[in-house]
C-alpha positions in Angstrom: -90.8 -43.8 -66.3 -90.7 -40.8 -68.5 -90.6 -38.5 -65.3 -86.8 -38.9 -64.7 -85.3 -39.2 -68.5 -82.4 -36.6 -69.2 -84.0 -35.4 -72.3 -87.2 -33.3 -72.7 -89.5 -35.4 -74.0 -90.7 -33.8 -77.1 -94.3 -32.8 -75.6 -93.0 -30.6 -73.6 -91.7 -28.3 -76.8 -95.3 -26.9 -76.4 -95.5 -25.7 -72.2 -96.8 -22.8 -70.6 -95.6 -21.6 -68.1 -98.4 -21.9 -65.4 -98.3 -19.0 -62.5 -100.5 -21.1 -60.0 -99.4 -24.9 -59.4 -102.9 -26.4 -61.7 -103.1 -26.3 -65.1 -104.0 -22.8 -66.5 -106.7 -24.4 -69.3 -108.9 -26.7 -66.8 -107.4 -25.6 -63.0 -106.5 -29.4 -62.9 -104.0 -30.8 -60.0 -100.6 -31.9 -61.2 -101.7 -35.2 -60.0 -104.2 -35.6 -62.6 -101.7 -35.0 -65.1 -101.2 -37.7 -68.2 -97.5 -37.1 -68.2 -94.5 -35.5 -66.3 -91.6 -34.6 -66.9 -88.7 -33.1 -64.3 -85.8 -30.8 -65.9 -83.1 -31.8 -63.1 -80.5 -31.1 -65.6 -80.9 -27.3 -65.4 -81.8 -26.5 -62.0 -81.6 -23.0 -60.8 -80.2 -21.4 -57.1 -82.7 -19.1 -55.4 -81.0 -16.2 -53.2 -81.9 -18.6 -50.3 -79.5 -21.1 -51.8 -81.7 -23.6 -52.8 -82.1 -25.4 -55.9 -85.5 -25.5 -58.1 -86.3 -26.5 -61.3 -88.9 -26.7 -63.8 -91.4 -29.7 -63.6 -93.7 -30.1 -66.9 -97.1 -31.7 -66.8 -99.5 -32.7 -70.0 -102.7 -32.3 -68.6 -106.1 -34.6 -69.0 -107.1 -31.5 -71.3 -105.0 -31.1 -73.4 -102.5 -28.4 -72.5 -99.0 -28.6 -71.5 -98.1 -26.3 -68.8 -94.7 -26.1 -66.4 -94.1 -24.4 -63.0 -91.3 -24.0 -60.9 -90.6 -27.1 -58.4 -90.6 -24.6 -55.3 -94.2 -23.0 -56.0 -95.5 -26.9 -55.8 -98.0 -26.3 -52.5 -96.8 -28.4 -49.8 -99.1 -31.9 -49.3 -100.2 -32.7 -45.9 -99.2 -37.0 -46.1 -100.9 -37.3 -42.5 -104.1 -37.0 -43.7 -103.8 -39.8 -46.4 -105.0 -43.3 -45.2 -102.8 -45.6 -46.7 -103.0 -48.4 -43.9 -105.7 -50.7 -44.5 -108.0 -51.8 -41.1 
């Protein structure tokens, strides 16, 4: 999986950095993304003394955007039905 390789992958030479966690071009969800890619190497210590770091996405449309791991909006897993009936 590309997500987790210790080298940028060379797509994501071309990011933007996207203010609002969707891609800037389209206002798609990182989920829909083609590709991702997580910069662990390089992560940075917020004054709270936590770590974040940059997570890159190529997008359905085209653009390449990145945004900071700790502006990703938090997912609510209890409304998911993954059990089947």
């Amino acid at each position: 999986m590309e997500a987790f390789i210790p080298i940028p992958p060379e797509w994501t030479n071309q990011a933007i950095h996207a203010h609002k966690f969707c891609c800037p071009n389209c206002k798609a969800s990182s989920n829909d993304a083609e590709k991702v890619w997580l910069n662990r190497r390089s992560p940075v210590i917020t004054e709270e003394r936590r770590r974040k770091w940059q997570e890159f996405y190529n997008c359905n449309c085209g653009c390449v955007w990145w945004a900071w791991s700790s502006d990703r909006p938090p997912t609510d897993l209890s409304k998911q039905d993954n059990h089947p009936t």
